[in-house]
Backbone as a chain_set.jsonl record, in Angstrom:
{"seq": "XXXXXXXXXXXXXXXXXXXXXXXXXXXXXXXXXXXXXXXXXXXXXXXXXXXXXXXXXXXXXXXXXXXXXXXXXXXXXXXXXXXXXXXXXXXXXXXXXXXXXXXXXXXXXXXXXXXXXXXXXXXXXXXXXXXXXXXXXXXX", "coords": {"N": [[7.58, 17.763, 2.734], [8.115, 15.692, -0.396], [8.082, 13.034, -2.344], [9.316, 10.944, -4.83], [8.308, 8.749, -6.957], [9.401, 6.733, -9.692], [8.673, 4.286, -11.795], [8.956, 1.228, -13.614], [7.886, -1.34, -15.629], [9.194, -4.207, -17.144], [8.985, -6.546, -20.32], [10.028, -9.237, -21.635], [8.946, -10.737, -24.458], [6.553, -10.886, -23.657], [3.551, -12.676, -22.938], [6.758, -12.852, -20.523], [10.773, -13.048, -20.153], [10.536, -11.45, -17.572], [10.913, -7.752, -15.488], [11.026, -5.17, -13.104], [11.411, -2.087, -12.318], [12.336, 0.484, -9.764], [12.47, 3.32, -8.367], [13.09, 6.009, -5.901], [13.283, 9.268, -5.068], [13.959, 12.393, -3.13], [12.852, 15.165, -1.646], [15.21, 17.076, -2.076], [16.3, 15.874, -4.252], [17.62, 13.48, -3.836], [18.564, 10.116, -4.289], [16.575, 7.951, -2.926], [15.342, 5.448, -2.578], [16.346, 2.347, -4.344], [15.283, -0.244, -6.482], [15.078, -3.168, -8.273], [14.342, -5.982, -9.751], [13.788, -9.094, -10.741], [11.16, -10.949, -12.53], [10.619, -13.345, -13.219], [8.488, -15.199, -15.427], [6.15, -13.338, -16.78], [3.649, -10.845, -17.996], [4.038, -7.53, -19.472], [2.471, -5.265, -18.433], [1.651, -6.788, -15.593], [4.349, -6.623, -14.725], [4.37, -4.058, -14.808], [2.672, -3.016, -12.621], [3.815, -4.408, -10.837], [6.465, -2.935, -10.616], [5.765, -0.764, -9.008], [4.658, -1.885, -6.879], [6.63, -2.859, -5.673], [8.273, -0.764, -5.132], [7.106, 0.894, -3.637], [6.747, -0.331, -0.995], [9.342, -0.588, -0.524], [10.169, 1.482, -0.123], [8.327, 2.438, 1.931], [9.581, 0.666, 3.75], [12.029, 1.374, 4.147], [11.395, 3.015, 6.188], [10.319, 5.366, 9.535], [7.145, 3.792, 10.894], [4.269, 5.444, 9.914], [5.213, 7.613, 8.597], [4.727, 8.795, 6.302], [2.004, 9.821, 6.523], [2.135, 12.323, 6.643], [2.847, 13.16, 4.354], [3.61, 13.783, 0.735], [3.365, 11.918, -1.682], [4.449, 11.637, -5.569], [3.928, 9.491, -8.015], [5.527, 8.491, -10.86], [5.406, 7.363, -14.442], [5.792, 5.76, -17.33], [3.698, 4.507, -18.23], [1.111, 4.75, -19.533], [-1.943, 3.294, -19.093], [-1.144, 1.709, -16.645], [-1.034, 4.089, -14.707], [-3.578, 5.53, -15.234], [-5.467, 3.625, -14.553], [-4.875, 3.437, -11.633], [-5.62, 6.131, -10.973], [-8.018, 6.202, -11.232], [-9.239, 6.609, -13.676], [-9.559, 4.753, -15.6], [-10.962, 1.123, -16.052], [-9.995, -1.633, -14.213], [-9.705, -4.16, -15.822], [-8.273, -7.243, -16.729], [-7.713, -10.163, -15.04], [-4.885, -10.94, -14.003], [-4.024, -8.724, -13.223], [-5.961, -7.215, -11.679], [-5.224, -8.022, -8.469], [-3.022, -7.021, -8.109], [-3.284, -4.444, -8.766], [-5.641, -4.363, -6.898], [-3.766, -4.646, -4.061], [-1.63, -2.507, -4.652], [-3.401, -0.002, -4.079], [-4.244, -0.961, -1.839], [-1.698, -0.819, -0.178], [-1.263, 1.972, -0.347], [-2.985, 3.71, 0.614], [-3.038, 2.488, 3.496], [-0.569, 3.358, 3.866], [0.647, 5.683, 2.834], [-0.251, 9.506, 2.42], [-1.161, 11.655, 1.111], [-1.675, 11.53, -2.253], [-0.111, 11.405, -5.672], [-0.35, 10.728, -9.465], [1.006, 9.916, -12.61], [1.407, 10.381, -15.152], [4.437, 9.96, -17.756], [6.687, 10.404, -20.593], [8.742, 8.193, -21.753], [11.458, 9.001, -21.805], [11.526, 10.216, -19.771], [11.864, 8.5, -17.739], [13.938, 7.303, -17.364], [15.873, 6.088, -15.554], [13.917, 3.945, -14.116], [13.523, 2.326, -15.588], [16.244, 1.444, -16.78], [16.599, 0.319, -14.156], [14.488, -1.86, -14.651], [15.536, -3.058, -16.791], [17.952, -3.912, -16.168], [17.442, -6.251, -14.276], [15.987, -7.831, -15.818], [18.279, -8.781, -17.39], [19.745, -10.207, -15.548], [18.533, -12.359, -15.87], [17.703, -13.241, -18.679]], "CA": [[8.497, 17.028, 1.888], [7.849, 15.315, -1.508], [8.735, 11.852, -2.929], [8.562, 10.648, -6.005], [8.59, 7.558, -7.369], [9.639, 5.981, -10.742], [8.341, 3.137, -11.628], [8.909, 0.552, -14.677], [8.445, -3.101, -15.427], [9.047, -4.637, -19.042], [8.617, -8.438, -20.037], [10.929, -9.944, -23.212], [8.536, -11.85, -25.004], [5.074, -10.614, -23.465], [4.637, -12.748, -21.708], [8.295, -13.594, -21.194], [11.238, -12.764, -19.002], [10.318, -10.115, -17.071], [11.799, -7.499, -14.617], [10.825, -4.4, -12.399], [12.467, -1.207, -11.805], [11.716, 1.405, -8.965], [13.356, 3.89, -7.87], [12.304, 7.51, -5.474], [13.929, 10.222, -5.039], [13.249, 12.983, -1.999], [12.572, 16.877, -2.901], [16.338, 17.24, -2.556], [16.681, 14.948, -5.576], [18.515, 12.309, -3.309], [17.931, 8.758, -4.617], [16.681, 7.031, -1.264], [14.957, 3.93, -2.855], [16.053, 1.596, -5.813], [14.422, -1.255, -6.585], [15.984, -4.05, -9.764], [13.899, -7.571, -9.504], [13.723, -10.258, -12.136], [9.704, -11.416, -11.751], [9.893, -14.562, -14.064], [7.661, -15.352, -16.631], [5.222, -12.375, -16.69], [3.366, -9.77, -18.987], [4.465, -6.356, -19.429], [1.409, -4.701, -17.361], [2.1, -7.443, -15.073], [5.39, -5.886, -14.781], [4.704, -2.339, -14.666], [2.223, -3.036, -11.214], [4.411, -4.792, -9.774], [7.168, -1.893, -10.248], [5.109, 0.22, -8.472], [4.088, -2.329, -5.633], [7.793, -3.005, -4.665], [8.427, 0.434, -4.737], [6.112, 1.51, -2.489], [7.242, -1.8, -0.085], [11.011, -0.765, -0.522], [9.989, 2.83, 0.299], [7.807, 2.03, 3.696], [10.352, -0.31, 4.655], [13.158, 2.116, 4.801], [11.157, 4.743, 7.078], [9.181, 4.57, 10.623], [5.361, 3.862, 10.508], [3.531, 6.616, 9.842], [6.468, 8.675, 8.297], [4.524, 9.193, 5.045], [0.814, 9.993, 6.109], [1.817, 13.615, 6.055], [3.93, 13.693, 2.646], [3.348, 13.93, -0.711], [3.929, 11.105, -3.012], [4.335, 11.391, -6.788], [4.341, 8.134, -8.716], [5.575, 8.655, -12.377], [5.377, 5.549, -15.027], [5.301, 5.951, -18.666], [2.674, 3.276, -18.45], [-0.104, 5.004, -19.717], [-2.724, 1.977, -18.489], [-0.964, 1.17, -15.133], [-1.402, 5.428, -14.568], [-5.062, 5.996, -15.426], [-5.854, 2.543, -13.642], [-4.82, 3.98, -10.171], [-6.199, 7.34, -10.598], [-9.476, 5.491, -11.338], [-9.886, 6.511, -15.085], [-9.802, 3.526, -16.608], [-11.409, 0.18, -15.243], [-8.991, -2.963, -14.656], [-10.565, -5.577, -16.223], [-7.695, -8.53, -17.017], [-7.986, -10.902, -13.971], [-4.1, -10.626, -13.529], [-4.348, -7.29, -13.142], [-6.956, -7.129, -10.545], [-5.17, -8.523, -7.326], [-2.003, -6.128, -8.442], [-4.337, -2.968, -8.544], [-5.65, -3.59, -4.923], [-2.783, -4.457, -3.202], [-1.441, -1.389, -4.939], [-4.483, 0.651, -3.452], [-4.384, -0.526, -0.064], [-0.629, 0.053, 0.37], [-1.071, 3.467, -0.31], [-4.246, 3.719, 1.516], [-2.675, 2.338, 4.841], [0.788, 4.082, 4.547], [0.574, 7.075, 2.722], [-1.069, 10.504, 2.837], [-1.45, 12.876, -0.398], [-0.969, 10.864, -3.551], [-0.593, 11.889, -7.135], [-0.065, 10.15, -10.517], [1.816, 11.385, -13.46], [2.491, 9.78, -16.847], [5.602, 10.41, -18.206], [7.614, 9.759, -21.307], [9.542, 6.808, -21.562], [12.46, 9.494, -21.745], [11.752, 10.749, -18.553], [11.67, 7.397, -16.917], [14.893, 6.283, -17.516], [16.458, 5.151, -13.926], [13.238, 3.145, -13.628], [14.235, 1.453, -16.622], [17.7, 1.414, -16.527], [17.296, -0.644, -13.148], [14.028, -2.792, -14.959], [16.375, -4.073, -18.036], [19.037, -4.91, -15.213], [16.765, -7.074, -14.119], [15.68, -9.009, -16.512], [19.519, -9.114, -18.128], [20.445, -11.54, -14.772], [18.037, -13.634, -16.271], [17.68, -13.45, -19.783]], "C": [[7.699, 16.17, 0.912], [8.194, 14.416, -1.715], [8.504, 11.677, -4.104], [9.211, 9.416, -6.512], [8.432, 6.976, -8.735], [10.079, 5.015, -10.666], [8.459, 2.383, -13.303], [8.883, -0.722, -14.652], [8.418, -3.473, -17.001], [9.389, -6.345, -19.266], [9.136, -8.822, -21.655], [9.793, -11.116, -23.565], [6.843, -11.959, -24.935], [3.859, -11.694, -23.76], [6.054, -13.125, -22.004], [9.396, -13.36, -20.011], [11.014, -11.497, -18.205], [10.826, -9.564, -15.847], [10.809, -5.97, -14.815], [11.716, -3.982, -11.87], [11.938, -0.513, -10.787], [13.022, 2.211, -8.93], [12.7, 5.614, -7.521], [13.275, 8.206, -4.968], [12.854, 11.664, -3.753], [12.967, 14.097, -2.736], [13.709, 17.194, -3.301], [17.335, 16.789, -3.795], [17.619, 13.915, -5.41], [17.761, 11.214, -3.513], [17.934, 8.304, -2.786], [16.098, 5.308, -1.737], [15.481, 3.587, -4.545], [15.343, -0.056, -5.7], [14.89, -1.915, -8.14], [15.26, -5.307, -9.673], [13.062, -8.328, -10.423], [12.218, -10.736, -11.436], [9.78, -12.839, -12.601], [9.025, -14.575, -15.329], [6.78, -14.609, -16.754], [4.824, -11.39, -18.0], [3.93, -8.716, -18.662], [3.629, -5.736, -18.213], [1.317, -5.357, -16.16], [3.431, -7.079, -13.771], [5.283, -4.755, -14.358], [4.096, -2.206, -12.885], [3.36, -3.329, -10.011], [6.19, -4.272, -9.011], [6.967, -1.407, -9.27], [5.089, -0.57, -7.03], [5.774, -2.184, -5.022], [8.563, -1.514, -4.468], [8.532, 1.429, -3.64], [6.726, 0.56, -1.426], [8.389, -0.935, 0.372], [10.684, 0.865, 0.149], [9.118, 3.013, 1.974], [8.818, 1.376, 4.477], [11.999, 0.876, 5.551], [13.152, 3.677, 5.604], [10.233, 4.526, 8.317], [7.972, 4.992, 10.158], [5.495, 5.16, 10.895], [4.104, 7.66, 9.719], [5.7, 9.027, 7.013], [3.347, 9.679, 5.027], [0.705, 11.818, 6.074], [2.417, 14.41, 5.051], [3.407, 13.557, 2.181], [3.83, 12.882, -1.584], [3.67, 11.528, -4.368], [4.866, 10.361, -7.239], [4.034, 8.769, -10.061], [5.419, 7.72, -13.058], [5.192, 6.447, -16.699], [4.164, 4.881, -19.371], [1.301, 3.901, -18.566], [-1.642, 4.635, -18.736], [-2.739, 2.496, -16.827], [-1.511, 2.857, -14.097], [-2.939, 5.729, -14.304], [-6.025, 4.687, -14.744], [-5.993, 2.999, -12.146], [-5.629, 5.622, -9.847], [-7.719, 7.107, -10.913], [-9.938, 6.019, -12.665], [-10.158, 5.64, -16.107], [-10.261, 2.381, -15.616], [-10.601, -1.217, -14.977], [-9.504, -4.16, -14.416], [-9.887, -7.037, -16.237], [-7.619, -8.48, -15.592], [-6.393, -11.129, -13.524], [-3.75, -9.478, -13.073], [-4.965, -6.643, -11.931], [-5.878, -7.177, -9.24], [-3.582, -7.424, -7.0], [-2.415, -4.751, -7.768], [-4.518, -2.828, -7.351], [-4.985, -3.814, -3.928], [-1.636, -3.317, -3.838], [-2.477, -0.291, -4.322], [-4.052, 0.791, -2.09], [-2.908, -0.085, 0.301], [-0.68, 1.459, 0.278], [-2.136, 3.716, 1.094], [-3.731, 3.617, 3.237], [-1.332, 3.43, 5.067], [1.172, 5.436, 4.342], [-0.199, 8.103, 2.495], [-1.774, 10.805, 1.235], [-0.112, 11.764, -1.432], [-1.186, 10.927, -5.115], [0.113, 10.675, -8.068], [-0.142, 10.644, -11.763], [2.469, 10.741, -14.596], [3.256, 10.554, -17.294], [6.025, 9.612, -19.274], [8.303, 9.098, -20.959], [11.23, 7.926, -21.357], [13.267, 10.108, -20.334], [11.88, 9.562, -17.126], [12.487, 6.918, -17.441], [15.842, 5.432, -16.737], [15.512, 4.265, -14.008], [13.258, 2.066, -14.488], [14.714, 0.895, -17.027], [17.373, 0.394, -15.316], [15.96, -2.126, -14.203], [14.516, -4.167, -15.89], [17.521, -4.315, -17.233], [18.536, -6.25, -14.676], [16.609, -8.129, -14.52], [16.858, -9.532, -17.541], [19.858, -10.151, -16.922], [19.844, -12.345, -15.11], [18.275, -13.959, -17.686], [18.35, -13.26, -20.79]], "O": [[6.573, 15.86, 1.302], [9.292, 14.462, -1.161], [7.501, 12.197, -4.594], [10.413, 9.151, -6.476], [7.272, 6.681, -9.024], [11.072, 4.566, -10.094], [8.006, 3.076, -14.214], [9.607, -1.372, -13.898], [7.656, -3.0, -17.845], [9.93, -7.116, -18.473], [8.466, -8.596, -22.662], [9.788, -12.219, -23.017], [6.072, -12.629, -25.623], [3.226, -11.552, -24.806], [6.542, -13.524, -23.061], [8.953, -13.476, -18.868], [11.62, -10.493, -18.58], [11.221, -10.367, -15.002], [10.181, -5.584, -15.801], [12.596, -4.546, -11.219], [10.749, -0.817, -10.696], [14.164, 1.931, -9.292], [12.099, 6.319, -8.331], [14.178, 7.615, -4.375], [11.639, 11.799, -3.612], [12.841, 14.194, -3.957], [13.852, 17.575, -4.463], [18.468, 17.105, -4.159], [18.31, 13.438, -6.31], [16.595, 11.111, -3.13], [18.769, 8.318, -1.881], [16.474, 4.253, -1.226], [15.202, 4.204, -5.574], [15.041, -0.699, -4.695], [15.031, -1.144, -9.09], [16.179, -6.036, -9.299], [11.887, -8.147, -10.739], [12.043, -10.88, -10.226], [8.719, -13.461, -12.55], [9.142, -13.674, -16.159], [5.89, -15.42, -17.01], [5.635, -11.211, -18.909], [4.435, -8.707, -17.54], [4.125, -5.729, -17.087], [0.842, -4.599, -15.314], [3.457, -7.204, -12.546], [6.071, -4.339, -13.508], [4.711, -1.577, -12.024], [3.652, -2.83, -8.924], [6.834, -4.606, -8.017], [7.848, -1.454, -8.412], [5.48, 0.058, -6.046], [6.049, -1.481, -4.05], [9.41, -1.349, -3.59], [9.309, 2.206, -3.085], [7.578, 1.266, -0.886], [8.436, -0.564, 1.545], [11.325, 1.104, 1.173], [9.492, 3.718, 2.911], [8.914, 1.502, 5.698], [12.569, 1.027, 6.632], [13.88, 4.662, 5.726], [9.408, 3.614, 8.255], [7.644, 5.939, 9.443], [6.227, 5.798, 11.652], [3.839, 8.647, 10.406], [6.366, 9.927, 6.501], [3.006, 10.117, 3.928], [-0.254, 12.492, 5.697], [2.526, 15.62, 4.853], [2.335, 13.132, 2.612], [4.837, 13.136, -2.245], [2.495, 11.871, -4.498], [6.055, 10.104, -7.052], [3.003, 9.321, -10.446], [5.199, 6.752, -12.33], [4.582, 7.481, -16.974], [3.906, 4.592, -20.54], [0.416, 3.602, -17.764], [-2.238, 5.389, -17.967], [-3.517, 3.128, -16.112], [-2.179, 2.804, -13.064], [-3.367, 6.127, -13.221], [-7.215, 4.866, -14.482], [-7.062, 2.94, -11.538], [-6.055, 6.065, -8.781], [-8.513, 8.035, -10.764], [-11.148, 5.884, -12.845], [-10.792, 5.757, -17.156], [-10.018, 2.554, -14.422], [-10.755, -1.969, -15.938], [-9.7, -4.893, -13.447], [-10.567, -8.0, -15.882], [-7.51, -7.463, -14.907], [-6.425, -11.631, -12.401], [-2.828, -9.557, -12.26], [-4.49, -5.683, -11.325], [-5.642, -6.01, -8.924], [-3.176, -7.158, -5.869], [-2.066, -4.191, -6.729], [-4.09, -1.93, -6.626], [-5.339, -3.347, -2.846], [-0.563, -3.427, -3.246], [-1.713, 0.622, -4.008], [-3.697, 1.744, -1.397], [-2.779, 0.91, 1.013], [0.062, 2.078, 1.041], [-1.864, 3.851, 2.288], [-3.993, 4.49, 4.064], [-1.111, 4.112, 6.067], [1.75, 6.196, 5.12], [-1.31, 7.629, 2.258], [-2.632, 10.238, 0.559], [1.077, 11.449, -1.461], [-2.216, 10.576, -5.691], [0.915, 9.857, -7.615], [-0.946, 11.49, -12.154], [3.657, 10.609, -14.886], [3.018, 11.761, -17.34], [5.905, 8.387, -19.224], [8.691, 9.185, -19.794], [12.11, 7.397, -20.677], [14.41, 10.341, -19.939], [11.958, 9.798, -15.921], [12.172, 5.971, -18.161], [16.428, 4.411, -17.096], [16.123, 3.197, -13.998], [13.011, 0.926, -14.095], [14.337, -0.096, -17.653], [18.027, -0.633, -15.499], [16.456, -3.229, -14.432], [14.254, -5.37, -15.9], [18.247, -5.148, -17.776], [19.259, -7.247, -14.677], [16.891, -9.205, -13.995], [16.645, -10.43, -18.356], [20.357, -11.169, -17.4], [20.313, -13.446, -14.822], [19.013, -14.91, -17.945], [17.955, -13.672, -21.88]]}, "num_chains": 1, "name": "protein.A"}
């Protein structure tokens, strides 16, 4: 079995109000995780990690340990950056950035097995979106 996870975070004002979407889907194409949460005052990239982290969270939480070390994750993002950051092609240098990245790492690392990453158009990432600008509309 397969998961996949779309991920978005976007920030009014960069920094500014900002909000994180998630949301994964099984192979059957059944939504099992969403994820909608206003972060506060934050950057965009800021934002997009911390899509991804509660994602992953919201997605461990609603399965028993060690239900994922023999699946398949795909994490999508139209986040260019946040993408080529985790698959180790690019280096993440801003110091907010950093502490994002490896508690993004080790959750995978501890909970799940086989993990890919998969930029996508902003077109194709539109649930993760759709829940990120819900988000940041209860606030802003």
């Amino acid at each position: 079995m397969e998961f996949t996870l779309y991920a978005d975070g976007g920030s009014r004002g960069n920094p500014g109000h900002a909000g994180a979407g998630a949301v994964v889907f099984d192979t059957a194409g059944k939504r099992v995780v969403e994820v909608a949460d206003y972060l506060g005052t934050a950057t965009n990239n800021v934002a997009e990690y911390e899509a991804v982290l509660r994602g992953l969270v919201k997605l461990h939480q609603e399965y028993p340990s060690g239900y994922f070390q023999q699946m398949s994750l795909r994490i999508r993002m139209d986040s260019k950056l946040v993408i080529e950051q985790l698959k180790g092609a690019y280096k993440v240098k801003h110091p907010n950035l950093i502490p994002r990245y490896m508690e993004v790492k080790n959750v995978l690392a501890r909970n799940f097995g086989e993990v890919h990453f998969e930029h996508v158009p902003r077109e194709k990432n539109k649930d993760a979106d759709e829940l990120a600008n819900r988000a940041m509309d209860r606030k802003s």
